[in-house]
PyMOL Python script that loads the backbone (N, CA, C, O; Angstrom):
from pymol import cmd

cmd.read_pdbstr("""\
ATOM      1  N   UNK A   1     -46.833  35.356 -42.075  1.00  0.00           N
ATOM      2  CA  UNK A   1     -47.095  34.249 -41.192  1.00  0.00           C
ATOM      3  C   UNK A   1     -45.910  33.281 -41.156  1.00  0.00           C
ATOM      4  O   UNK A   1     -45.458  32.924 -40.068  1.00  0.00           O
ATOM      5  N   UNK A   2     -45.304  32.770 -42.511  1.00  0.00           N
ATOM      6  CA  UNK A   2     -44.483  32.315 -42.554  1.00  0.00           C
ATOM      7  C   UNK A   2     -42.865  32.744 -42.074  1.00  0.00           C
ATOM      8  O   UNK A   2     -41.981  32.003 -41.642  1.00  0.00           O
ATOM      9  N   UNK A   3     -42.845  33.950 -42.277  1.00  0.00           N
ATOM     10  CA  UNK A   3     -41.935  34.533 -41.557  1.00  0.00           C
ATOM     11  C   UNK A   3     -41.984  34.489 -39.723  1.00  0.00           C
ATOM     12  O   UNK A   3     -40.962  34.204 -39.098  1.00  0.00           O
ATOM     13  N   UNK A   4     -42.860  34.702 -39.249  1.00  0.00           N
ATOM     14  CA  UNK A   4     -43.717  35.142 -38.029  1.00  0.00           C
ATOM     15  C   UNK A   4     -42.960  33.314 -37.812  1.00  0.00           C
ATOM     16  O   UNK A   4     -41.961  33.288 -37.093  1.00  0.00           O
ATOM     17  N   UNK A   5     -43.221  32.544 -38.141  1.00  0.00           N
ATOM     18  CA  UNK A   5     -42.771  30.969 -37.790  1.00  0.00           C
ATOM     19  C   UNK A   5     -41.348  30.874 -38.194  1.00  0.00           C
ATOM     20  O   UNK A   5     -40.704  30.201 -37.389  1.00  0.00           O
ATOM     21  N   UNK A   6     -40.877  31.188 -38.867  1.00  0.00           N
ATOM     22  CA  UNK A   6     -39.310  31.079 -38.775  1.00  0.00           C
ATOM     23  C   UNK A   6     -38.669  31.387 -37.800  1.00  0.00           C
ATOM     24  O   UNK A   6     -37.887  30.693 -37.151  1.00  0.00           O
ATOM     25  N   UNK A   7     -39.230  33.333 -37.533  1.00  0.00           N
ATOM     26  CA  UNK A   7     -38.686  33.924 -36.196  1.00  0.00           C
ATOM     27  C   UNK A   7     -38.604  32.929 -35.040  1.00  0.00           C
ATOM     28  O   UNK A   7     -37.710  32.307 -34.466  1.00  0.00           O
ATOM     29  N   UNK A   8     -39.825  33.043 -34.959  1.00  0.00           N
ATOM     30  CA  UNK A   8     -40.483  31.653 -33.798  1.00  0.00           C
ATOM     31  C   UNK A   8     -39.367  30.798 -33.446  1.00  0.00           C
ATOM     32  O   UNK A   8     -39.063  30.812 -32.253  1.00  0.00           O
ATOM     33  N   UNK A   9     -38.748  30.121 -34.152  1.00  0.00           N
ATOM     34  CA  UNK A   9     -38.308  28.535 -34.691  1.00  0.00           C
ATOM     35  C   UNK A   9     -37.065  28.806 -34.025  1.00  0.00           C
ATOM     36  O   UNK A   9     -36.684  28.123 -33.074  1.00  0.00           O
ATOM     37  N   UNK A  10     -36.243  30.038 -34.614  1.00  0.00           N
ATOM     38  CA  UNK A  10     -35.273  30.347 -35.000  1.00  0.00           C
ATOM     39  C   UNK A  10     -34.820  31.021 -33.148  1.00  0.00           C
ATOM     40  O   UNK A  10     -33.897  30.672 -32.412  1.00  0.00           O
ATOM     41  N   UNK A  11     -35.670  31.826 -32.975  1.00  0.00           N
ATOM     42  CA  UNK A  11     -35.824  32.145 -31.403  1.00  0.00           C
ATOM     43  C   UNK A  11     -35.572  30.909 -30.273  1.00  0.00           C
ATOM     44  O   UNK A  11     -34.842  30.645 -29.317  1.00  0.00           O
ATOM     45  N   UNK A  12     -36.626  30.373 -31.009  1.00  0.00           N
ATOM     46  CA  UNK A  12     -36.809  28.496 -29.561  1.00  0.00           C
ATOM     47  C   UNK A  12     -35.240  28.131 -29.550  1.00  0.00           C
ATOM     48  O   UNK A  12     -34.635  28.113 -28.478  1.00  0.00           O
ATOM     49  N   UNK A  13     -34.519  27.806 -30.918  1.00  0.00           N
ATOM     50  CA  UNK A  13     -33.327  26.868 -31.145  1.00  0.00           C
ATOM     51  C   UNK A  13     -32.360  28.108 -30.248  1.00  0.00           C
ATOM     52  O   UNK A  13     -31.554  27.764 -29.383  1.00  0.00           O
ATOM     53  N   UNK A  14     -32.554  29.296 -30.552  1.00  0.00           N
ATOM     54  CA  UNK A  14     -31.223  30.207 -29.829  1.00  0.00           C
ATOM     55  C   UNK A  14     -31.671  29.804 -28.583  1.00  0.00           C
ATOM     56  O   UNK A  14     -31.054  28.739 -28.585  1.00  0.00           O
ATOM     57  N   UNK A  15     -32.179  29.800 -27.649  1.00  0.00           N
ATOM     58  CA  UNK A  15     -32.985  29.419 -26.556  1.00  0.00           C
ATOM     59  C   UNK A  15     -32.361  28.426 -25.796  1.00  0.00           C
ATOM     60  O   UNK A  15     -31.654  28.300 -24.796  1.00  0.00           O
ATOM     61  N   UNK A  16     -33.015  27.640 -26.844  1.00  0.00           N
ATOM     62  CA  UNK A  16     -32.362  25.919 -27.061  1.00  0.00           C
ATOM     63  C   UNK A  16     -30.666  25.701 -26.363  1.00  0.00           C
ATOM     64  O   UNK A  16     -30.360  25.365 -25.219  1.00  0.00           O
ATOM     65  N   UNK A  17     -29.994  25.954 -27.250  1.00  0.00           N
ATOM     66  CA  UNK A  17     -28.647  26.152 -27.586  1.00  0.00           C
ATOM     67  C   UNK A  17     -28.043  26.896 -26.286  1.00  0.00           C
ATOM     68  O   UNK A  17     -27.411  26.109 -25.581  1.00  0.00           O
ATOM     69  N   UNK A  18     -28.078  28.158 -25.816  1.00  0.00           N
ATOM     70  CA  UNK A  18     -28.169  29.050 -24.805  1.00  0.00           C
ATOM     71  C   UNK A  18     -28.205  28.416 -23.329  1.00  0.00           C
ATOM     72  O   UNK A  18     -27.535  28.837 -22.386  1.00  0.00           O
ATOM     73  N   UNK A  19     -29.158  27.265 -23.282  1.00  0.00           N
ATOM     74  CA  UNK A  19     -29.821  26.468 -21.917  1.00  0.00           C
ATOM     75  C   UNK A  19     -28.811  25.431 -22.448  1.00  0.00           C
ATOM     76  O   UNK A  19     -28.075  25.121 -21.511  1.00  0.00           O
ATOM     77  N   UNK A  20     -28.589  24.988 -23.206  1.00  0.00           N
ATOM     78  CA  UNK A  20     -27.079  23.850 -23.790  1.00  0.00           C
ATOM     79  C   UNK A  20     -26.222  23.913 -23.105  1.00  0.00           C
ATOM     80  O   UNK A  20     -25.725  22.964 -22.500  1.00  0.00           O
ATOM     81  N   UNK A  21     -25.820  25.244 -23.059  1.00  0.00           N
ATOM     82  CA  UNK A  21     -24.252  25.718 -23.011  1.00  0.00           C
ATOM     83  C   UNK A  21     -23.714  26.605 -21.486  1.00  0.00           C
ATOM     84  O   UNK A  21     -22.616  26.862 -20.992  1.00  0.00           O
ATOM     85  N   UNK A  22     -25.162  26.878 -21.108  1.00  0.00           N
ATOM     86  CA  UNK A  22     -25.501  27.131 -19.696  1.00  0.00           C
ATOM     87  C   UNK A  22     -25.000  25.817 -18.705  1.00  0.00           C
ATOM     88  O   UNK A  22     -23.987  25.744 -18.009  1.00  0.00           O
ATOM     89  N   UNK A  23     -26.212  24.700 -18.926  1.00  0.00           N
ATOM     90  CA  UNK A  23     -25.981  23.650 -18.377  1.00  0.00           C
ATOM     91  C   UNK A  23     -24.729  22.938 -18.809  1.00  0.00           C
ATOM     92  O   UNK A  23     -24.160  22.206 -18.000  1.00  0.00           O
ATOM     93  N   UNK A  24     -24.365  23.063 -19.752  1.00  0.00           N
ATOM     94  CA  UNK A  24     -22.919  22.317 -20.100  1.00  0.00           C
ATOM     95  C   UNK A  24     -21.827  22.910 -19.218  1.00  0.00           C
ATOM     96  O   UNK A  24     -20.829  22.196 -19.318  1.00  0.00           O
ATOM     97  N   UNK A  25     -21.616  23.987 -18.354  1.00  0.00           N
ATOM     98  CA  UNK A  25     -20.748  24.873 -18.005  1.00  0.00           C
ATOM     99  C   UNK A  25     -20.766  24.627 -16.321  1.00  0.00           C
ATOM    100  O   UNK A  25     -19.917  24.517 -15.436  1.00  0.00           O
ATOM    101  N   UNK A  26     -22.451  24.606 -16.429  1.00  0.00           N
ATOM    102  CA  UNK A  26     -22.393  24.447 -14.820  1.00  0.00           C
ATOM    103  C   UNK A  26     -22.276  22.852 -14.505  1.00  0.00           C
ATOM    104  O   UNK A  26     -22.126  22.539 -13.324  1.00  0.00           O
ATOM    105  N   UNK A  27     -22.326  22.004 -15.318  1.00  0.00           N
ATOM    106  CA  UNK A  27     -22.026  20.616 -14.687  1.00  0.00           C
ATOM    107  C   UNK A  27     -20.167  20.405 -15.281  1.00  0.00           C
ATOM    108  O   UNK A  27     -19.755  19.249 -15.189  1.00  0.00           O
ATOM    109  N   UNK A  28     -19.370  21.240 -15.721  1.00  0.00           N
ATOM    110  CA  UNK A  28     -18.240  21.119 -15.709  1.00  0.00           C
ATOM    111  C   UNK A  28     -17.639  21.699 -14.445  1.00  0.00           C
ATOM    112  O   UNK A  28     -16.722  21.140 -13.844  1.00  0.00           O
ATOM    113  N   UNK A  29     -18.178  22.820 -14.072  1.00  0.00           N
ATOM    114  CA  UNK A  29     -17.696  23.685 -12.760  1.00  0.00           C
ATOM    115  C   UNK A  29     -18.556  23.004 -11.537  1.00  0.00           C
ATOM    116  O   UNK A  29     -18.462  23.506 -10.417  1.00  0.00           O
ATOM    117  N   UNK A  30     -19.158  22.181 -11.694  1.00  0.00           N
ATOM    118  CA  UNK A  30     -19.794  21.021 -10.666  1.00  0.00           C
ATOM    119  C   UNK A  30     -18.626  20.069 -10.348  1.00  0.00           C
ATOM    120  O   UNK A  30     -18.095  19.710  -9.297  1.00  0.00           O
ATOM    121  N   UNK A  31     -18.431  19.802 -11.612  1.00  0.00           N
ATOM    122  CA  UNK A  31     -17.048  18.169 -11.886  1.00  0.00           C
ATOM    123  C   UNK A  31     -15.828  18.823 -11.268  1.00  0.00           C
ATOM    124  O   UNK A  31     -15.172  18.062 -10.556  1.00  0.00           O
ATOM    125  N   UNK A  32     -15.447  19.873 -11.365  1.00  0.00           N
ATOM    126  CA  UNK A  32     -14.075  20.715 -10.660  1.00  0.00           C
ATOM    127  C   UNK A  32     -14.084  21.101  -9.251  1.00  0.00           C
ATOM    128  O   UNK A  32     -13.153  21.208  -8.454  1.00  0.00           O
ATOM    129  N   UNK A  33     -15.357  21.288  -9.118  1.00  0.00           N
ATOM    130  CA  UNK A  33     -15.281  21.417  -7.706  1.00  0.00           C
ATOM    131  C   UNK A  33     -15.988  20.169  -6.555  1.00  0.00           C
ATOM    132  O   UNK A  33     -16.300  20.268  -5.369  1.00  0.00           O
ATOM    133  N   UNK A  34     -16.042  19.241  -7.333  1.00  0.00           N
ATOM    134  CA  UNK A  34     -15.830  17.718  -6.544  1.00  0.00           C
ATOM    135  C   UNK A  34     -14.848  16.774  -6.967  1.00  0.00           C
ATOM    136  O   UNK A  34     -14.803  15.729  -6.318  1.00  0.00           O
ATOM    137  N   UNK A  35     -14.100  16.908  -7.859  1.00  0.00           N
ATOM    138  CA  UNK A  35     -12.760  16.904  -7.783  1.00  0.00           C
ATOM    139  C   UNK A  35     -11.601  17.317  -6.981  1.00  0.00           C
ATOM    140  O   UNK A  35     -10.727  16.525  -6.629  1.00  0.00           O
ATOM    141  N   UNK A  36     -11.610  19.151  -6.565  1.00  0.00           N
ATOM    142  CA  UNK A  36     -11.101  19.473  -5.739  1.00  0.00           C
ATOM    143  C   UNK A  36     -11.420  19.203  -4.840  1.00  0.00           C
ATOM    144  O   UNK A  36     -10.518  18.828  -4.091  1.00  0.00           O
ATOM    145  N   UNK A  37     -12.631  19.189  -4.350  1.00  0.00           N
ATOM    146  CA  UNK A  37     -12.772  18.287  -2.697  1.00  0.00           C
ATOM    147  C   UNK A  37     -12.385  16.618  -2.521  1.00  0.00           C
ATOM    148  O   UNK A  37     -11.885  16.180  -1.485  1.00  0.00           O
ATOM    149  N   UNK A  38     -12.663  15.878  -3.564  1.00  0.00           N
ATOM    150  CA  UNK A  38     -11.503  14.951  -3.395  1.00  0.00           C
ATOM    151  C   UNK A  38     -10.333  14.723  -2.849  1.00  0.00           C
ATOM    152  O   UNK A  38      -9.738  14.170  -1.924  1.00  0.00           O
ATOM    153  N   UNK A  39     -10.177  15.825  -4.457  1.00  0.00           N
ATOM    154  CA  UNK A  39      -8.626  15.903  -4.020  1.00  0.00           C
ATOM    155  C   UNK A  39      -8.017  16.360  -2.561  1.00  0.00           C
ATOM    156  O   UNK A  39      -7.037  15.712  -2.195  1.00  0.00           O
ATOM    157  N   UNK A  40      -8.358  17.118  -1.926  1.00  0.00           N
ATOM    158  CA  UNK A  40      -7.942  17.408  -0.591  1.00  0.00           C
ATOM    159  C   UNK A  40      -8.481  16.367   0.186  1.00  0.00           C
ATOM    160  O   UNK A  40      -7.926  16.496   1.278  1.00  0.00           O
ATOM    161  N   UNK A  41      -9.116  15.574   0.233  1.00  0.00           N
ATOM    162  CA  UNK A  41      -9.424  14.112   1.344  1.00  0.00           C
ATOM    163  C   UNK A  41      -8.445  13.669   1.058  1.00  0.00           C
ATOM    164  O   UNK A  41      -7.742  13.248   1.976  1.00  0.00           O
ATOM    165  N   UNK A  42      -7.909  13.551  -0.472  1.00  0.00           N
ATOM    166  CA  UNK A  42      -7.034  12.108  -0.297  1.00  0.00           C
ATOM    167  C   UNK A  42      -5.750  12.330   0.103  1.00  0.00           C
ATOM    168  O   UNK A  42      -5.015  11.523   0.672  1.00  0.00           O
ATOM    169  N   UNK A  43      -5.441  13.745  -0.296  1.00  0.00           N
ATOM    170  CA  UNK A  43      -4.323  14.442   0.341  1.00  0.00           C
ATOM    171  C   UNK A  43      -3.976  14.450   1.932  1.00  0.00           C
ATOM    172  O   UNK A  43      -2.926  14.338   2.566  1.00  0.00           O
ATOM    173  N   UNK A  44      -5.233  14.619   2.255  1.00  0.00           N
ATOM    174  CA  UNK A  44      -5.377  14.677   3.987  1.00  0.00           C
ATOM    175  C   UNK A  44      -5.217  13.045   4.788  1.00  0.00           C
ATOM    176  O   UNK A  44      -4.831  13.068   5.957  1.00  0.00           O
ATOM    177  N   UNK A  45      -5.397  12.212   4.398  1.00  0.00           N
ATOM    178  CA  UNK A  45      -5.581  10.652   4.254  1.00  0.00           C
ATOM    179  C   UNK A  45      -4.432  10.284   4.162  1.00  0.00           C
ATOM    180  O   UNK A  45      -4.050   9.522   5.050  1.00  0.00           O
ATOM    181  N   UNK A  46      -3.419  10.682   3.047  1.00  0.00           N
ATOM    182  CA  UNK A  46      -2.185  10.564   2.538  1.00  0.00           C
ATOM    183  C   UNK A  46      -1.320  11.144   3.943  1.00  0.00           C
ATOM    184  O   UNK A  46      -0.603  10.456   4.670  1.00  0.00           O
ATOM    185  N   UNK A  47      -1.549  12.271   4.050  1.00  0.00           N
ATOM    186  CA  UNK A  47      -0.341  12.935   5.169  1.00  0.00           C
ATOM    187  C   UNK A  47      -0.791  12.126   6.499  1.00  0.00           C
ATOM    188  O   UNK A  47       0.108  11.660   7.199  1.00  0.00           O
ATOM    189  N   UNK A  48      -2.314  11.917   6.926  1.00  0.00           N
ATOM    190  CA  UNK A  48      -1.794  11.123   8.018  1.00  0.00           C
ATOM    191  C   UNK A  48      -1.861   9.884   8.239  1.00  0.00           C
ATOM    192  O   UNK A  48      -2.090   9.262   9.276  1.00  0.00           O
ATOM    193  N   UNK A  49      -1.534   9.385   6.653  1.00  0.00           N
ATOM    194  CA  UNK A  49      -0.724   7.646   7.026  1.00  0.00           C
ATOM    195  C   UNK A  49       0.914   8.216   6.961  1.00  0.00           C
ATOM    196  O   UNK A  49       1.623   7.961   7.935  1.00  0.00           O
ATOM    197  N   UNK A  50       1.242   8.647   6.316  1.00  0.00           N
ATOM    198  CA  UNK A  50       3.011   9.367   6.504  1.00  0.00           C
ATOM    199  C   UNK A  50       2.944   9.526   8.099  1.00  0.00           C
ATOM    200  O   UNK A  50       3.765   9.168   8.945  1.00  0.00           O
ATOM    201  N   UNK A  51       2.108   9.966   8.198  1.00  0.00           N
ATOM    202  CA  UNK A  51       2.438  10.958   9.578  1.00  0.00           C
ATOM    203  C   UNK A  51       2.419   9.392  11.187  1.00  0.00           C
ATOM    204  O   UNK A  51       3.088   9.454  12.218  1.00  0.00           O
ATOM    205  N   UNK A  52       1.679   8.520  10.887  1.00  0.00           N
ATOM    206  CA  UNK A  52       1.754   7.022  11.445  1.00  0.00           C
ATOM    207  C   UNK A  52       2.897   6.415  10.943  1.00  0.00           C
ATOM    208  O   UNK A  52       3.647   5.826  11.721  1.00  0.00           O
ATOM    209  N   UNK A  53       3.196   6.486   9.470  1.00  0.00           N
ATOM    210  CA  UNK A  53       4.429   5.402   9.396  1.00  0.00           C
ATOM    211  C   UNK A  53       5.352   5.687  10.034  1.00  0.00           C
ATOM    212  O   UNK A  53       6.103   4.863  10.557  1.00  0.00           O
ATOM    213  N   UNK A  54       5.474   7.044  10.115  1.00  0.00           N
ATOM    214  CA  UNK A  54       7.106   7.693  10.258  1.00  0.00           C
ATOM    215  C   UNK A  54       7.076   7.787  12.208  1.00  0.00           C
ATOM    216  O   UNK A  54       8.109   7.860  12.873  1.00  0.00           O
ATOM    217  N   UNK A  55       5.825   7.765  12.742  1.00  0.00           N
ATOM    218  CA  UNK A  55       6.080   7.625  13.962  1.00  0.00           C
ATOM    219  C   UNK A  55       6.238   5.979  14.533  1.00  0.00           C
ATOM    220  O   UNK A  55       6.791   5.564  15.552  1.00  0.00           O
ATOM    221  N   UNK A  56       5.538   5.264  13.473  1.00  0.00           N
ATOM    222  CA  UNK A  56       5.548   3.424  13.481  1.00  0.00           C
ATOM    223  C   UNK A  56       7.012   3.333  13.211  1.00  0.00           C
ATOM    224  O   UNK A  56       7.720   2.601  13.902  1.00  0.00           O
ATOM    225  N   UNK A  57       7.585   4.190  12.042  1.00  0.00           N
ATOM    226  CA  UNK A  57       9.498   3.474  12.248  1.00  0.00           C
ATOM    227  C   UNK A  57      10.416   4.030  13.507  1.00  0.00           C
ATOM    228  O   UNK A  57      11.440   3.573  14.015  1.00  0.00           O
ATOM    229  N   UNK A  58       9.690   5.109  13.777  1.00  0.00           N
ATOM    230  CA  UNK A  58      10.441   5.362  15.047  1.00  0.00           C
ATOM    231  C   UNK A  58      10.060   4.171  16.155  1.00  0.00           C
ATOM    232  O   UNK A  58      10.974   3.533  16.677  1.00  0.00           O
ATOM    233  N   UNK A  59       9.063   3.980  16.390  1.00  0.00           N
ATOM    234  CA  UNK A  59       8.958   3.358  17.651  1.00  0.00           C
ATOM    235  C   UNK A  59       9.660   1.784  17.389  1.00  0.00           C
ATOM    236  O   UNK A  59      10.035   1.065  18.315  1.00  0.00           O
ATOM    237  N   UNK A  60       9.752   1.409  15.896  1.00  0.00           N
ATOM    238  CA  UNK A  60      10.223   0.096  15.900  1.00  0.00           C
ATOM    239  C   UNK A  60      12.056   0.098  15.797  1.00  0.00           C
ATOM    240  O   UNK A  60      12.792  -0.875  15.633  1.00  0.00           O
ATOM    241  N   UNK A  61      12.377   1.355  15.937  1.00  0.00           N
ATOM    242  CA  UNK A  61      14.047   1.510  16.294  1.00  0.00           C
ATOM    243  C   UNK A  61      14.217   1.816  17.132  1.00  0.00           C
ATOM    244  O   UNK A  61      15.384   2.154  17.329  1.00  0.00           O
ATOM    245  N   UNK A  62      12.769   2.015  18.845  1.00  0.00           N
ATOM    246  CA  UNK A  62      13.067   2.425  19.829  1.00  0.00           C
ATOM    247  C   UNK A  62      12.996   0.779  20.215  1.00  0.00           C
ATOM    248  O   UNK A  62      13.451   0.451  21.310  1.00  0.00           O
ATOM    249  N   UNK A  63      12.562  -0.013  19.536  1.00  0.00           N
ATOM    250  CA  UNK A  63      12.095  -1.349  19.953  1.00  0.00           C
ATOM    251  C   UNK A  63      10.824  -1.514  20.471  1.00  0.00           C
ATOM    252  O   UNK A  63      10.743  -2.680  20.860  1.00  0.00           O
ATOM    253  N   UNK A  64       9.877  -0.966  20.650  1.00  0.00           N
ATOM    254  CA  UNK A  64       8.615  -1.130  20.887  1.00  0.00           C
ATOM    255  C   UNK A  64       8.209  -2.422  20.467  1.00  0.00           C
ATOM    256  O   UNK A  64       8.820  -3.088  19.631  1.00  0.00           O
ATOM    257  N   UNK A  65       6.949  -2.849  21.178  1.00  0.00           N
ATOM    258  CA  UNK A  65       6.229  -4.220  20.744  1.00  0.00           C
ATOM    259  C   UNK A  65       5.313  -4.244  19.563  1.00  0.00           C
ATOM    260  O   UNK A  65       4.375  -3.458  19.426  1.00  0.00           O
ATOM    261  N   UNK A  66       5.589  -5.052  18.838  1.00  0.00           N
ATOM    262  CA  UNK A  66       4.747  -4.061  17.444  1.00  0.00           C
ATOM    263  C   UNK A  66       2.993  -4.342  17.834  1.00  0.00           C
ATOM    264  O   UNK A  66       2.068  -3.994  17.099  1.00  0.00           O
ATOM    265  N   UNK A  67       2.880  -4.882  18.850  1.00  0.00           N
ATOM    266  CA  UNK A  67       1.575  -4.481  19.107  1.00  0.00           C
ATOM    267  C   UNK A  67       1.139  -3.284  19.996  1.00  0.00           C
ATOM    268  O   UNK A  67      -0.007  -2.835  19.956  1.00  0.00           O
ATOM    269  N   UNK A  68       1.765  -2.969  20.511  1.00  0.00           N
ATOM    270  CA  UNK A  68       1.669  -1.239  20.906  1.00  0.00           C
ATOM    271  C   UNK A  68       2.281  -0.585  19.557  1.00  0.00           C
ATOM    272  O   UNK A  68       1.939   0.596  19.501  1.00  0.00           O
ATOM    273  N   UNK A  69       2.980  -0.924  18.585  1.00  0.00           N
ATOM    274  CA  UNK A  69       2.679  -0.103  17.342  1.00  0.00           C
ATOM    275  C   UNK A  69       1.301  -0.171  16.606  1.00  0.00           C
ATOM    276  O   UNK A  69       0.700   0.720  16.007  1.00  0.00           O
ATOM    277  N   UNK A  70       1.013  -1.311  16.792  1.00  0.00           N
ATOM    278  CA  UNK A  70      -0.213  -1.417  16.057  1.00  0.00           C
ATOM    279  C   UNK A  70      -1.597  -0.393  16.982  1.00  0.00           C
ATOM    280  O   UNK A  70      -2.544   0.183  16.448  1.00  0.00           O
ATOM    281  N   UNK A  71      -1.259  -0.459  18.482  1.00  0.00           N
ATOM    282  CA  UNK A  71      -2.467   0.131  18.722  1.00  0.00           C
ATOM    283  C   UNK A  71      -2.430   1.574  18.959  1.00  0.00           C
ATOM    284  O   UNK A  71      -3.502   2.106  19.248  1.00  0.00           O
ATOM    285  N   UNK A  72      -1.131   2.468  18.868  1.00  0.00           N
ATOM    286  CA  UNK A  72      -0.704   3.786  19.147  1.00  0.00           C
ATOM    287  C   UNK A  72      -1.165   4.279  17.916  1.00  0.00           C
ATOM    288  O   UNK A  72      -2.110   5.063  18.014  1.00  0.00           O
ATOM    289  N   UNK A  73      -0.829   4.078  16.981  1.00  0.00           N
ATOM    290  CA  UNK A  73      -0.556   4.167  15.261  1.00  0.00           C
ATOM    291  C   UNK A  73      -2.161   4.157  14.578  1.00  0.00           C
ATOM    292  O   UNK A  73      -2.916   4.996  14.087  1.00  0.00           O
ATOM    293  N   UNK A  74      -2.185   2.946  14.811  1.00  0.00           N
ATOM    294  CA  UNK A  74      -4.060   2.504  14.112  1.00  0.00           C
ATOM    295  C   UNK A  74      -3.298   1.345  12.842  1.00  0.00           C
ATOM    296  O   UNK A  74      -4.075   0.754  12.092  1.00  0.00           O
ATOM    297  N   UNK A  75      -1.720   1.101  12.700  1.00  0.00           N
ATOM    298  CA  UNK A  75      -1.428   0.542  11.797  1.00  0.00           C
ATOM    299  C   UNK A  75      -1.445  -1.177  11.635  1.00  0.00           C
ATOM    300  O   UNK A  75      -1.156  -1.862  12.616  1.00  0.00           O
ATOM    301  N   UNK A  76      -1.676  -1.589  10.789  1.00  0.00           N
ATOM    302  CA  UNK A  76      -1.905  -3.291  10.705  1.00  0.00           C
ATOM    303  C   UNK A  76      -0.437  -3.857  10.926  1.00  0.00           C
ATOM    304  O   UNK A  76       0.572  -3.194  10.684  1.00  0.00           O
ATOM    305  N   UNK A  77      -0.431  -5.208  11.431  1.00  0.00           N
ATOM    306  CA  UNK A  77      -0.050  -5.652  11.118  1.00  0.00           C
ATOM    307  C   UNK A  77       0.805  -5.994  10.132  1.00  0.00           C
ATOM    308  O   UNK A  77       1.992  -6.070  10.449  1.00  0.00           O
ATOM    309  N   UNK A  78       0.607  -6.140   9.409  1.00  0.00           N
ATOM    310  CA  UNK A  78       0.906  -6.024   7.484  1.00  0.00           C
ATOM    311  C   UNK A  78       1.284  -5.034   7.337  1.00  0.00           C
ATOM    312  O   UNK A  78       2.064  -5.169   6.394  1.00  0.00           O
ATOM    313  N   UNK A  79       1.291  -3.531   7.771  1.00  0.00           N
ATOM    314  CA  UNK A  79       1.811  -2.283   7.355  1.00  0.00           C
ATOM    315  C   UNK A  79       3.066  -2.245   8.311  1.00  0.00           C
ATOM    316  O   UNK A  79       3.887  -1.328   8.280  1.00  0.00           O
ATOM    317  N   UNK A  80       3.134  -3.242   9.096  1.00  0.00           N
ATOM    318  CA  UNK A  80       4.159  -3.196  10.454  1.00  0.00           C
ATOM    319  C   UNK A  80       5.727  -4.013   9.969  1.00  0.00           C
ATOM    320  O   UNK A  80       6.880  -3.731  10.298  1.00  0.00           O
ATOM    321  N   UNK A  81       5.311  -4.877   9.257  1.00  0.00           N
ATOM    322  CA  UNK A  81       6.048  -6.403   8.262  1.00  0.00           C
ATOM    323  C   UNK A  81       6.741  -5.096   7.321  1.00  0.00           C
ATOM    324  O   UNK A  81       7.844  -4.651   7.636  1.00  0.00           O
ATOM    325  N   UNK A  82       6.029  -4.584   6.234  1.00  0.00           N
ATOM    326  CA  UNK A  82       6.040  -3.819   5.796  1.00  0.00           C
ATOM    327  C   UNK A  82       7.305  -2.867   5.912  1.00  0.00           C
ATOM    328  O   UNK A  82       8.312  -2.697   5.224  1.00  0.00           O
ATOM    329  N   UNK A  83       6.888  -2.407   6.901  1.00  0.00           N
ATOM    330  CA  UNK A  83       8.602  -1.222   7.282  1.00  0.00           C
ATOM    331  C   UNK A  83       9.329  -1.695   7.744  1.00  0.00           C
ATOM    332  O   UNK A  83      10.431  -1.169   7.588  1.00  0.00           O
ATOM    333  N   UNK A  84       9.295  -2.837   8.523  1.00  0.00           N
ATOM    334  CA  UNK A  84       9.846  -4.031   8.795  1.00  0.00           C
ATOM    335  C   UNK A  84      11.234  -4.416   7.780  1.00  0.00           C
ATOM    336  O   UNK A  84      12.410  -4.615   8.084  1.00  0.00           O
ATOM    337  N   UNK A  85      10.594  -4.420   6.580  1.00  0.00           N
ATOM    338  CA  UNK A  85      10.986  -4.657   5.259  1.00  0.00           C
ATOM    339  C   UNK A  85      11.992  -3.688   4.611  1.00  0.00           C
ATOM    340  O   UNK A  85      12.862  -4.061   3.824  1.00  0.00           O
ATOM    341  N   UNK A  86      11.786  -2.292   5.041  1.00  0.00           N
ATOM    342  CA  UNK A  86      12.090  -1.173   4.452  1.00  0.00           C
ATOM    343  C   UNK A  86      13.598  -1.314   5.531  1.00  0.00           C
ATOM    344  O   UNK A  86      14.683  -0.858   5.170  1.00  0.00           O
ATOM    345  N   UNK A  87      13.476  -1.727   6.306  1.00  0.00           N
ATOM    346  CA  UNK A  87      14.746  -1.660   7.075  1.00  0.00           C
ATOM    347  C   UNK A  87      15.808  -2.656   7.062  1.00  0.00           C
ATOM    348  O   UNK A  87      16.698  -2.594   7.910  1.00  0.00           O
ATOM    349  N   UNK A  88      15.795  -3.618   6.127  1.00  0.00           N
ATOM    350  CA  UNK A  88      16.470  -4.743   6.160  1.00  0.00           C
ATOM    351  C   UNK A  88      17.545  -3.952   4.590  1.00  0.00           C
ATOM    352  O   UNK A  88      18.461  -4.599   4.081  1.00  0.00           O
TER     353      UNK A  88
END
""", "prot")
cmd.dss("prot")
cmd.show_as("cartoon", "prot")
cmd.util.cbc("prot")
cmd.orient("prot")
């Protein structure tokens, strides 16, 4: 009997342990793969503010009004000063 309850015991905890290490695995490969989708937004976010600045410094060495930079672009004000800055 006493044996018969060890098994028991000894069974539940492998069990136990097993569903541990299960779930420990799948909420790490959860965390990696919303990480990587992050990571590619911010990447994507990143290239098309590059992709506005670099057409915002062109238009401000074609002389454009920086308010048709601001409304071609989507860029502020403040991001306009900005490269503004980069050129002095």
């Amino acid at each position: 009997m006493i044996d018969q309850l060890a098994y028991s015991a000894a069974n539940h905890f492998g069990e136990l342990e097993t569903s541990f290490i299960l779930g420990r695995r799948r909420g790490q490969e959860e965390g990696r793969l919303e990480g990587r989708a992050e990571g590619r937004l911010e990447g994507r976010a990143e290239g098309r503010l590059e992709g506005q600045l670099k057409i915002a410094r062109q238009m401000l060495v074609e002389g454009f009004a920086d308010e048709m930079i601001a409304r071609l672009t989507g860029l502020s004000q403040e991001d306009l000063d900005g490269l503004k800055g980069e050129r002095k």
